[in-house]
C-alpha positions in Angstrom: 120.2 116.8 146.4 119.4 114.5 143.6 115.2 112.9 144.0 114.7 109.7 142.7 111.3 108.2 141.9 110.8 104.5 141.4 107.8 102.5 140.3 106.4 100.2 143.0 103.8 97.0 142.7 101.6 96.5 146.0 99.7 93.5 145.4 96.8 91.1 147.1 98.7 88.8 148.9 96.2 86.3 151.3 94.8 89.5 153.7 97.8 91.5 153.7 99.6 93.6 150.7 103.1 92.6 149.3 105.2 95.7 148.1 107.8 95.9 146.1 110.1 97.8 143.9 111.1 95.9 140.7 114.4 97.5 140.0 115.6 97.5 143.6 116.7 93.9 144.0 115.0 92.6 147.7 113.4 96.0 148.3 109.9 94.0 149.6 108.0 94.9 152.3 104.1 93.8 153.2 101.3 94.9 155.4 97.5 95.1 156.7 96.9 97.8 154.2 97.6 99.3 150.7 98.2 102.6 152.8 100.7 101.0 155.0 102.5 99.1 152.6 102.3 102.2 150.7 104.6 103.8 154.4 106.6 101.0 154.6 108.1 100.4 151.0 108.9 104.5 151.5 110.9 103.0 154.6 112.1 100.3 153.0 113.5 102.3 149.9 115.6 104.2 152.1 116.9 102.0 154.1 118.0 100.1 150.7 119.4 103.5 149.1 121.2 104.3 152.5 123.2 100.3 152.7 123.7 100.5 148.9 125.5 104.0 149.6 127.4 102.3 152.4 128.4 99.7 150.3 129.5 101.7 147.3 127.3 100.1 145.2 125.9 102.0 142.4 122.0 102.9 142.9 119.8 102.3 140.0 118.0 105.1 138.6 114.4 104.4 137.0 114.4 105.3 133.1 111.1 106.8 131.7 
């Protein structure tokens, strides 16, 4: 099983946080919290890795 790490930007958005992950293209998420945006985007990244899969797209993989 391959792991794949990607950067994510949680920022101040009103009084919730907006989350995303700039090389997954519409992988956003927000909440009350950093910590639960923090959950979320985990969600969110899977859910986005498991319909890219589905769709036999290829899945980015973050470049250090």
């Amino acid at each position: 099983m391959k792991i794949l790490g990607y950067r994510t930007i949680i920022q101040k958005d009103g009084k919730r946080y907006h989350g995303f992950v700039p090389l997954l293209r519409g992988c956003h998420t927000d909440g009350d919290t950093i910590e639960e945006t923090q959950k979320k985007l985990k969600e969110v990244i899977k859910l986005w890795i498991e319909t890219t899969k589905y769709q036999v797209w290829k899945i980015p993989v973050e470049v250090n």
